[in-house]
Backbone as CSV, one residue per row, in Angstrom:
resi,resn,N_x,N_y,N_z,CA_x,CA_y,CA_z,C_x,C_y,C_z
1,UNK,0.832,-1.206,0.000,0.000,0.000,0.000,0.863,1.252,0.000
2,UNK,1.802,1.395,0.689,2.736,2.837,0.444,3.276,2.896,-0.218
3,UNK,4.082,1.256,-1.374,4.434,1.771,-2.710,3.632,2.622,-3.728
4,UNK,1.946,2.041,-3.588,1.174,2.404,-4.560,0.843,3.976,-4.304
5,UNK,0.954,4.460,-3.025,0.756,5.698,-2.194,1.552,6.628,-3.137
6,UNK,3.097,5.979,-2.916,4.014,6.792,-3.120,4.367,7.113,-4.477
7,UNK,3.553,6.012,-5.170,3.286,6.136,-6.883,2.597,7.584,-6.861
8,UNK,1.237,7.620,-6.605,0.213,8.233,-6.339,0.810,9.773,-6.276
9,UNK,1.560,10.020,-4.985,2.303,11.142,-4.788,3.026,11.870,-5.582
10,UNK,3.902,10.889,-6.684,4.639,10.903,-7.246,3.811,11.553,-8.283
11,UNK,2.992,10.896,-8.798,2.218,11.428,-10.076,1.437,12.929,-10.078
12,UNK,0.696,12.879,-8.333,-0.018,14.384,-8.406,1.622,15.489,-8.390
13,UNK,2.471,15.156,-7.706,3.842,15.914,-8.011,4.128,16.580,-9.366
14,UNK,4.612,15.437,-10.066,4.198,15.361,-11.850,3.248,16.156,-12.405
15,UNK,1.968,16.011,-11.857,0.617,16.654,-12.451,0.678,18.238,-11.834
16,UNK,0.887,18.808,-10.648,0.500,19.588,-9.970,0.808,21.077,-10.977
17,UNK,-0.261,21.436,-11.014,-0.500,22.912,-12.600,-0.014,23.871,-11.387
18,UNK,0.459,24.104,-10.216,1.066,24.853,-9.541,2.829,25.140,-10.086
19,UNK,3.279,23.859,-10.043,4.640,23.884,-10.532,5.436,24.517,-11.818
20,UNK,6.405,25.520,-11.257,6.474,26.212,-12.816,7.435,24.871,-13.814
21,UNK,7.983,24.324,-13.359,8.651,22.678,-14.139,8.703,21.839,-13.646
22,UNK,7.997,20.399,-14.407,8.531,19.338,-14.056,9.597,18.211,-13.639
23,UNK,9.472,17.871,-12.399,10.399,17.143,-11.797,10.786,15.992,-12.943
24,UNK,11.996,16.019,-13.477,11.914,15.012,-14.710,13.307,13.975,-13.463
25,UNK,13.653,14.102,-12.709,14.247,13.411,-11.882,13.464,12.404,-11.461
26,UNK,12.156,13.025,-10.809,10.825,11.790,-10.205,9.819,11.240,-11.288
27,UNK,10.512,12.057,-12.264,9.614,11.075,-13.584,10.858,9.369,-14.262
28,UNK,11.830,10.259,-14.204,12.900,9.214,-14.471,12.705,7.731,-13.449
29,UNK,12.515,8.716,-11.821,12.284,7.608,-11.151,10.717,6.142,-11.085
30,UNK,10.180,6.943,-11.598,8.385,6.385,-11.866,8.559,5.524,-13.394
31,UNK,9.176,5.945,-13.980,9.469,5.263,-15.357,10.480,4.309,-15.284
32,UNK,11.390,4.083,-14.393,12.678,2.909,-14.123,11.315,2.114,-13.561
33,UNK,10.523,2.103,-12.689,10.399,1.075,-11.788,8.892,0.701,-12.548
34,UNK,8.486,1.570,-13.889,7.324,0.908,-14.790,8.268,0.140,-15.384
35,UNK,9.404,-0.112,-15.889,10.040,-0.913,-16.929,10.593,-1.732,-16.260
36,UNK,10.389,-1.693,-15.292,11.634,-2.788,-14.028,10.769,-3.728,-13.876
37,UNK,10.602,-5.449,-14.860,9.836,-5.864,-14.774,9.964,-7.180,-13.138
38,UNK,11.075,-6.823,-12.261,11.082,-7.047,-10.909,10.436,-6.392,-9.785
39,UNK,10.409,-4.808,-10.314,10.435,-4.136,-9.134,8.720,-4.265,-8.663
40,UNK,8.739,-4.101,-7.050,7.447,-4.523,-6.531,6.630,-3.038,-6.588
41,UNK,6.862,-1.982,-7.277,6.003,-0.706,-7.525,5.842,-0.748,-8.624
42,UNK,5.881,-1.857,-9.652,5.579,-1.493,-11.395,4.613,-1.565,-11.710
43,UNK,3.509,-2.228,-11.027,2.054,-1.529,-11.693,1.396,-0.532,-11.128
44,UNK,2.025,-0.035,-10.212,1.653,1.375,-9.233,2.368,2.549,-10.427
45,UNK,3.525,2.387,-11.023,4.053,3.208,-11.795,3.804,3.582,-13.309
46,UNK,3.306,2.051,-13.254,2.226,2.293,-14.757,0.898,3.141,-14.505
47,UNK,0.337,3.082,-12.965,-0.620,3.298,-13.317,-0.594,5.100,-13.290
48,UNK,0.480,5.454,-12.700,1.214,6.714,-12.610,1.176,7.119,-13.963
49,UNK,2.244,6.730,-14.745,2.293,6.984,-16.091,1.068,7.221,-16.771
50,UNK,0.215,6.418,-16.673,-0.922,6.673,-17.256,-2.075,7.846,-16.554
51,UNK,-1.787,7.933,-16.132,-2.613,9.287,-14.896,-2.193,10.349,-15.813
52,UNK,-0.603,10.462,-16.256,0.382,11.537,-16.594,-0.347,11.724,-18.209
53,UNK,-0.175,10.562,-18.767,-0.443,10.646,-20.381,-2.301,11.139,-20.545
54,UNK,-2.845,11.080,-19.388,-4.247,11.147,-19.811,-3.876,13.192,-19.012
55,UNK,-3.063,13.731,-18.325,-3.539,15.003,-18.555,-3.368,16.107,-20.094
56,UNK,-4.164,16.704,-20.227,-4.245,17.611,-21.385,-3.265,18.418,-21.229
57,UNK,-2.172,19.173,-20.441,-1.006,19.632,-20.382,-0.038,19.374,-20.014
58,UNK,0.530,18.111,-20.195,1.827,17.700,-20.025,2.562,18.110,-21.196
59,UNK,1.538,18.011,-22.278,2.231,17.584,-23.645,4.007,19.233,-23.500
60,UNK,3.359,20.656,-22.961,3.676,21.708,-22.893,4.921,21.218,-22.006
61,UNK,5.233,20.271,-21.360,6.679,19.751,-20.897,7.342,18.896,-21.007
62,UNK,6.587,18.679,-22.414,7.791,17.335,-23.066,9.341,17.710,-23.557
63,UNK,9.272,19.340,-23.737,10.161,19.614,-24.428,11.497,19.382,-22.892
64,UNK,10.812,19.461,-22.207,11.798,19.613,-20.787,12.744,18.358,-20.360
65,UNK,11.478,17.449,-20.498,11.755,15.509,-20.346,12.321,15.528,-21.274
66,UNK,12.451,15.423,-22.819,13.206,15.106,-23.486,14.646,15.869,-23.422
67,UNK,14.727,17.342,-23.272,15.790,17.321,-22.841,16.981,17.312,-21.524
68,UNK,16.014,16.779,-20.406,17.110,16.850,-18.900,16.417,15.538,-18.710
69,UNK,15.848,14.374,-19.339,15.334,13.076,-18.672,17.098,12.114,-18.857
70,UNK,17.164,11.419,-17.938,18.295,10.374,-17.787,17.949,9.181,-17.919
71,UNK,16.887,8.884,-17.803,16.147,7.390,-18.423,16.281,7.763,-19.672
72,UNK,16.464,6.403,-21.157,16.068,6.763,-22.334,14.446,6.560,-22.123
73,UNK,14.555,5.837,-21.425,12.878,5.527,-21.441,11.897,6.343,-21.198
74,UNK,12.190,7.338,-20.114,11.479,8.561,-20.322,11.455,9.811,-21.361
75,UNK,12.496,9.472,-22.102,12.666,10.455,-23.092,11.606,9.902,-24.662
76,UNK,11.184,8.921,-24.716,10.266,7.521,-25.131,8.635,8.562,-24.759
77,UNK,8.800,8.386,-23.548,7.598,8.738,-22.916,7.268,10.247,-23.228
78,UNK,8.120,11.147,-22.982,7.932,12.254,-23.357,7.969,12.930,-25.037
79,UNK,8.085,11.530,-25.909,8.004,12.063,-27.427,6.611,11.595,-27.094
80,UNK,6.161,9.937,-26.728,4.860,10.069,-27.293,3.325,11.005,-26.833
81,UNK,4.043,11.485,-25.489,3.128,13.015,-25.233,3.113,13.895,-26.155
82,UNK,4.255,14.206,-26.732,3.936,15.011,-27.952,3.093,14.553,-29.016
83,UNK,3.519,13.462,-29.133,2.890,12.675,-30.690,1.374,12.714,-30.248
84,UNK,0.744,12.271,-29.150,-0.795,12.660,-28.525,-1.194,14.033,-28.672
85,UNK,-0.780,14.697,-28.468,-0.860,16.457,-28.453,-1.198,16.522,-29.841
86,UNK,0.103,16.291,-30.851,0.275,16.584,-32.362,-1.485,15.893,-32.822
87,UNK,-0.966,14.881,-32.952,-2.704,14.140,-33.283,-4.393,14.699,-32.641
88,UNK,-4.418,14.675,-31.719,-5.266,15.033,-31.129,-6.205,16.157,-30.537
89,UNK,-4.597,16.735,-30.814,-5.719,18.598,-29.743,-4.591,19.160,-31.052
90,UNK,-3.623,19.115,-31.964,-3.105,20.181,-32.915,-4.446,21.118,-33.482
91,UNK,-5.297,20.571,-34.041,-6.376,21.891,-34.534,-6.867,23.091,-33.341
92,UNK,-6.481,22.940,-31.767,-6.949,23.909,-31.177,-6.494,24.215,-30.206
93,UNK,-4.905,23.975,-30.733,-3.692,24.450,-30.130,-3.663,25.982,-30.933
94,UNK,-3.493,27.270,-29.717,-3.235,28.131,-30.493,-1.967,28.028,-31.534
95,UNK,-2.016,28.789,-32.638,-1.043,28.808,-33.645,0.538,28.999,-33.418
96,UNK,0.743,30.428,-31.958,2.228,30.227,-31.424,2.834,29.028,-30.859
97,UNK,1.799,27.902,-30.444,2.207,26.689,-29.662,2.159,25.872,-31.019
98,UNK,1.721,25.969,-31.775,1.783,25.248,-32.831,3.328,25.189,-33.644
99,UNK,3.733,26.527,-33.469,4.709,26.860,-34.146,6.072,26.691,-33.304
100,UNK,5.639,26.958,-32.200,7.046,26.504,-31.135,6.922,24.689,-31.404
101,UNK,5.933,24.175,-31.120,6.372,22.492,-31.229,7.009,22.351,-32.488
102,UNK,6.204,22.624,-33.543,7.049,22.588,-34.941,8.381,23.032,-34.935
103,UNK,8.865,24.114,-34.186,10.344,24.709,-34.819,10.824,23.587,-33.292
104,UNK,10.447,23.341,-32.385,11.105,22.619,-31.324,11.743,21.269,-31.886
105,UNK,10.136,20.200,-32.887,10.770,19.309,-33.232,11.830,18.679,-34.794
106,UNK,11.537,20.218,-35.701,12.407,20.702,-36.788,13.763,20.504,-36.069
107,UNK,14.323,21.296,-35.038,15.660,21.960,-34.689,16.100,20.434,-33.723
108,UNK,15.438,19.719,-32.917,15.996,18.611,-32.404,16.588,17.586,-33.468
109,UNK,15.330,17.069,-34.576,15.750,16.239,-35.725,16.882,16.785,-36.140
110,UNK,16.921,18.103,-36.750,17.927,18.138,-37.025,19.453,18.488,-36.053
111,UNK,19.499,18.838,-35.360,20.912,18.483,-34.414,21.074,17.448,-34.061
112,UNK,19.877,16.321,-33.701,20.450,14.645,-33.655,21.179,14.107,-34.830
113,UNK,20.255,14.374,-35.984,21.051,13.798,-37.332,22.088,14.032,-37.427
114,UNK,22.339,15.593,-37.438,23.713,16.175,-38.237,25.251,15.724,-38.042
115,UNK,25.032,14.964,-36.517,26.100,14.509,-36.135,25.883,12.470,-35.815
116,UNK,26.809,11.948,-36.452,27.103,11.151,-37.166,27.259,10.346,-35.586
117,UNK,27.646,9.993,-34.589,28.496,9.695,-33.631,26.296,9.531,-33.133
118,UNK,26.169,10.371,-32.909,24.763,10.688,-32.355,23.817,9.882,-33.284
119,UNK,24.242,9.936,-34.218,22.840,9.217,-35.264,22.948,7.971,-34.940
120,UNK,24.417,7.607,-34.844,24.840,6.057,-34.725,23.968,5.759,-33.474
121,UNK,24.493,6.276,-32.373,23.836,5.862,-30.893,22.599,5.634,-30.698
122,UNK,21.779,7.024,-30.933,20.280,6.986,-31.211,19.608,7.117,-32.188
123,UNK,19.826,5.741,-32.948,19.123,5.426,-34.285,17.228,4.972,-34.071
124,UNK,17.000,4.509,-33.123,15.676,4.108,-32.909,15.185,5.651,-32.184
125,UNK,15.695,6.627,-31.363,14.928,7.356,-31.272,14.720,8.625,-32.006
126,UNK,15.563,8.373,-33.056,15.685,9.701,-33.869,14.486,9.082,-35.250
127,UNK,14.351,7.408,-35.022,13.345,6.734,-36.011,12.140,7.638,-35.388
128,UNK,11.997,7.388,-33.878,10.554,7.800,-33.377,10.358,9.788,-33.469
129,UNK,11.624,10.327,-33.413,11.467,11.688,-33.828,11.338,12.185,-34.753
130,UNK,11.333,11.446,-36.124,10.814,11.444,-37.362,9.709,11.355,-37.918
131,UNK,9.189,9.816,-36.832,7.821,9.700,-36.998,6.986,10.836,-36.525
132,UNK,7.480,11.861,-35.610,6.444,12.767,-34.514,6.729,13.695,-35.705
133,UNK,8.080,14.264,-36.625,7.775,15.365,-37.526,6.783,14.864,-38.305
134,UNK,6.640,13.897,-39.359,5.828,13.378,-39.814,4.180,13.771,-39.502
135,UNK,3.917,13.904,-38.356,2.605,13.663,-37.471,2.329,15.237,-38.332
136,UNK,3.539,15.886,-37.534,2.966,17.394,-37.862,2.926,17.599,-39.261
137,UNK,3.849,17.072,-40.275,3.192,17.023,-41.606,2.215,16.708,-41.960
138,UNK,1.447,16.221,-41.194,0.109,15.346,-41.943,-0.673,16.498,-41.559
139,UNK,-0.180,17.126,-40.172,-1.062,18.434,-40.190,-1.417,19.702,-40.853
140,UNK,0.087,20.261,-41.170,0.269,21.063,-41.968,0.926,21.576,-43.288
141,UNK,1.253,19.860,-43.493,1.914,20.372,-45.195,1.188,19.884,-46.025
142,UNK,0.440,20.690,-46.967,1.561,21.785,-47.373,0.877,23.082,-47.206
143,UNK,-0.129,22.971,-47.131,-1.112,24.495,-46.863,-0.474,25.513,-46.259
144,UNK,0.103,24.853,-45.061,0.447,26.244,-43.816,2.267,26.065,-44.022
145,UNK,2.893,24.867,-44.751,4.404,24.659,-45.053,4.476,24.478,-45.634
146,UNK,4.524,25.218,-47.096,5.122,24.909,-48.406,6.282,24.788,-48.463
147,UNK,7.062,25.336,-47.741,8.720,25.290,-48.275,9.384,23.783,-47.504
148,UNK,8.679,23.082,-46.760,8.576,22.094,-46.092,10.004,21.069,-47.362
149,UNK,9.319,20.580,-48.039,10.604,19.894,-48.898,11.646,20.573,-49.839
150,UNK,11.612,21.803,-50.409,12.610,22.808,-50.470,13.487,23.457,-49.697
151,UNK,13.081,23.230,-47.895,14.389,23.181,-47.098,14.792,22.238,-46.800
152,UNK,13.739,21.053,-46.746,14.555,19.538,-46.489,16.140,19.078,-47.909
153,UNK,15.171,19.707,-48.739,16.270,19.101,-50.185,17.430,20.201,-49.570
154,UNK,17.280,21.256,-49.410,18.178,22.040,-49.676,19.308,21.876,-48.581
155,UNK,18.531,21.392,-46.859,19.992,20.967,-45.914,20.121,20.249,-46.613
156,UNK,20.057,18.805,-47.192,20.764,17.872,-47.312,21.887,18.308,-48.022
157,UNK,21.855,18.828,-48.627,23.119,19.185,-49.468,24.636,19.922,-48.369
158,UNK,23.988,20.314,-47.290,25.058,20.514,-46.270,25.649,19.602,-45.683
159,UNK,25.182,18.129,-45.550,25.363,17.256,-44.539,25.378,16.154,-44.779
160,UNK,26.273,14.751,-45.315,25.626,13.719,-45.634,24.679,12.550,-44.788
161,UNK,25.410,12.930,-43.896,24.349,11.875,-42.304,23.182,12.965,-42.199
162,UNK,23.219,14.085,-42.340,22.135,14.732,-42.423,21.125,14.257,-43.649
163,UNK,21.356,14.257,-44.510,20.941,13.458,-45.974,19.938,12.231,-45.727
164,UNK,20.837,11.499,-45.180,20.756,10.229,-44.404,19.296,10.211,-43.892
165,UNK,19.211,10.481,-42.880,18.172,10.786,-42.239,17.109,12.020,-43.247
166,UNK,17.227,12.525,-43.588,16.268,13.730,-44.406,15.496,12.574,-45.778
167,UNK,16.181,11.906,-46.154,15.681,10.910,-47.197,14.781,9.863,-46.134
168,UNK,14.794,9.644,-45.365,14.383,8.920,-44.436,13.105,9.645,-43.915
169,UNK,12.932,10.694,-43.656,11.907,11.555,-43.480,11.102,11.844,-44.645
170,UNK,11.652,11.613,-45.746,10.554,11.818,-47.168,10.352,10.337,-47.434
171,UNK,11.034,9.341,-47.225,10.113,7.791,-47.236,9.063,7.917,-46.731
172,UNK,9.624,8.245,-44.958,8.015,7.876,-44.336,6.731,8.492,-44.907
173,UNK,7.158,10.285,-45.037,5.897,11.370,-45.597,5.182,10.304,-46.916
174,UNK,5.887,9.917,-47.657,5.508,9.449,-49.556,4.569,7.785,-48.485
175,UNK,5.130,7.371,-47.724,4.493,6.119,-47.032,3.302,6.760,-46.627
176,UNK,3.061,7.763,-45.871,1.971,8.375,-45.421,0.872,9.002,-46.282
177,UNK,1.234,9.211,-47.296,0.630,9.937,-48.472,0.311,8.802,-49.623
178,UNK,0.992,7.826,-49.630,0.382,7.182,-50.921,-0.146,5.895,-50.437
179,UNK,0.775,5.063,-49.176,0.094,4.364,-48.733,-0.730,4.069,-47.080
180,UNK,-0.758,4.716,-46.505,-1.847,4.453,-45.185,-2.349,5.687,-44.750
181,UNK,-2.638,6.420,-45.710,-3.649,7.688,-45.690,-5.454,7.473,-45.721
182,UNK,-5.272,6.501,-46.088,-6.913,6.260,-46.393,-7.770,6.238,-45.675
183,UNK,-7.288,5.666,-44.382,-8.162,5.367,-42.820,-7.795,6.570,-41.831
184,UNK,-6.686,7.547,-42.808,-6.339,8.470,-41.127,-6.613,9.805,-41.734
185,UNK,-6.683,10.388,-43.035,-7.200,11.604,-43.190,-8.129,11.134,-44.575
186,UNK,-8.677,13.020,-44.518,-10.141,12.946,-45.190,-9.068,13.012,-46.866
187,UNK,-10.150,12.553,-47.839,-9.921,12.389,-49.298,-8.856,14.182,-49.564
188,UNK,-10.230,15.165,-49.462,-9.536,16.494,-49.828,-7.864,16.227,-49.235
189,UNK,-7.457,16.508,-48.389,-6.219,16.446,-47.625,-5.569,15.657,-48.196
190,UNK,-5.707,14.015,-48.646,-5.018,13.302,-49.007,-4.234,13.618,-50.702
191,UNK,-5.571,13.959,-51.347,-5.221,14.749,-52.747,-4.500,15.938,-52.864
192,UNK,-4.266,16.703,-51.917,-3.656,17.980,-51.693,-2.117,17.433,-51.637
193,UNK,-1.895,16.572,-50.819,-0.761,16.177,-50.246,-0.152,15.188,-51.349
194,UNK,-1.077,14.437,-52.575,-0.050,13.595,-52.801,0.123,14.666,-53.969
195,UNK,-0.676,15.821,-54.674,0.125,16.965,-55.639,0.987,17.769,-55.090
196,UNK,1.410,17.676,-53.954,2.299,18.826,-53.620,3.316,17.410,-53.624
197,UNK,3.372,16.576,-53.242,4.532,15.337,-53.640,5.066,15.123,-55.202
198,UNK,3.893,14.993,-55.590,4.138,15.127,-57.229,5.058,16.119,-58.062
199,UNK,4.732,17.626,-57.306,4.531,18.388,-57.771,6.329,18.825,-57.374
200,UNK,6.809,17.981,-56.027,8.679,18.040,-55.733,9.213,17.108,-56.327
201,UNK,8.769,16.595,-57.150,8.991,15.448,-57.748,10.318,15.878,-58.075
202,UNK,10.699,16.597,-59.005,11.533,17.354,-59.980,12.834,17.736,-58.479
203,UNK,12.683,18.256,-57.505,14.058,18.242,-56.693,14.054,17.456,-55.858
204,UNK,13.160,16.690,-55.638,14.014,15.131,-54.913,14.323,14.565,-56.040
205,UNK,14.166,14.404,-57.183,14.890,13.649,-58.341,16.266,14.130,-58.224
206,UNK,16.614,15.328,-58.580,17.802,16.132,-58.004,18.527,15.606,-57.049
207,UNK,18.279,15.888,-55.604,18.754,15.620,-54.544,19.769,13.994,-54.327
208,UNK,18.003,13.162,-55.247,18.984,11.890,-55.477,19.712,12.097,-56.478
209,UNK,20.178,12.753,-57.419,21.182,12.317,-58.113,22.377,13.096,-57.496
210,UNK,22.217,14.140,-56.523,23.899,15.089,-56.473,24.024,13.776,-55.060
211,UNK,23.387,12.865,-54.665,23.510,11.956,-53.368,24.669,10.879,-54.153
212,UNK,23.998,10.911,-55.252,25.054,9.241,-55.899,26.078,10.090,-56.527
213,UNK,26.180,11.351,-57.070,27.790,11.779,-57.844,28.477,12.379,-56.526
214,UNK,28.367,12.671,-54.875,28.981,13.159,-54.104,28.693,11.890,-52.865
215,UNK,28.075,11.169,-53.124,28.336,10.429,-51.466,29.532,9.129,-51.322
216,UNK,30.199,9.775,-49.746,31.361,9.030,-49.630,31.161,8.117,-48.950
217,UNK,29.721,8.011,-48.429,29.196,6.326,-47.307,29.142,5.134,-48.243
């Protein structure tokens, strides 16, 4: 009973809309002992976790967990708060919060990629930080981001592990757009999105060819 207490505690801590930041120390600690499939508080900590993922403003301190969490596992936890946010409440998120998550998860992707040592290490979570830009593409490109693949083509040309990963981010989008769009957005949207694909056709053709006359991987 006082593990589950101290779960409990732990979580209104976490939750408390008094706090100007989250304790990502006592989140690290609530998230070791959900994955600790020994420890005698792990379904007290799941049920923590889940207390956490069902409030409507955490998502506003993911940016915090992901960057001062020491678990990878909480850093896990704090993308897919975002990815809930992105999906779910993005249409009535005001537009400045819209635009800070967007340039938040633009500027992370890209400083994980760019460095080669880093891409190597965290290859699965820079997979799942791709998938969360992605999310926000489905939201807003191309209507509200046109230049969306005219700056993607255009870093790559700075960076080849940057490349790397940026081609990797237009698989998934062309995956999202030509094949498992059907069940997750409306027709209009889907047609919008696969002519503005069409329509870059002409500099990702590009991109791949200066990739095969300059790449040294």
């Amino acid at each position: 009973m006082a593990a589950v207490e101290s779960m409990e505690v732990a979580a209104q801590r976490l939750l408390d809309p008094n706090a100007k930041e989250i304790d990502v120390s006592l989140l690290d600690s609530v998230v070791a002992a959900a994955y600790d499939p020994v420890s005698p508080h792990r379904a007290a900590a799941n049920k923590a976790l889940m207390a956490l993922q069902e409030s409507p403003d955490l998502w506003a301190k993911a940016g915090a967990i992901l960057e001062r969490a020491q678990n990878p596992q909480s850093r896990f936890f704090g993308l897919q708060v975002l990815d809930d946010a992105i999906r779910t409440r993005w249409k009535i998120l005001p537009a400045d919060q819209r635009e800070g998550i967007k340039n938040y998860v633009v500027g992370k992707v890209i400083s994980m990629s760019s460095d080669e040592a880093t891409m190597s290490g965290e290859r699965v979570f820079i997979s799942k930080l791709n998938l969360t830009l992605v999310q926000i593409l489905k939201q807003e490109w191309p209507q509200n981001w046109p230049t969306f693949i005219p700056d993607l083509v255009g870093s790559s040309k700075t960076s080849e592990v940057l490349c790397e990963n940026n081609m990797q981010i237009l698989k998934l989008l062309s995956e999202e757009v030509f094949d498992f769009s059907r069940d997750q957005m409306v027709t209009e949207k889907v047609k919008r999105m696969k002519e503005s694909l069409n329509g870059e056709f002409s500099s990702i053709y590009h991109l791949c060819e200066f990739i095969l006359e300059h790449s040294q991987r």
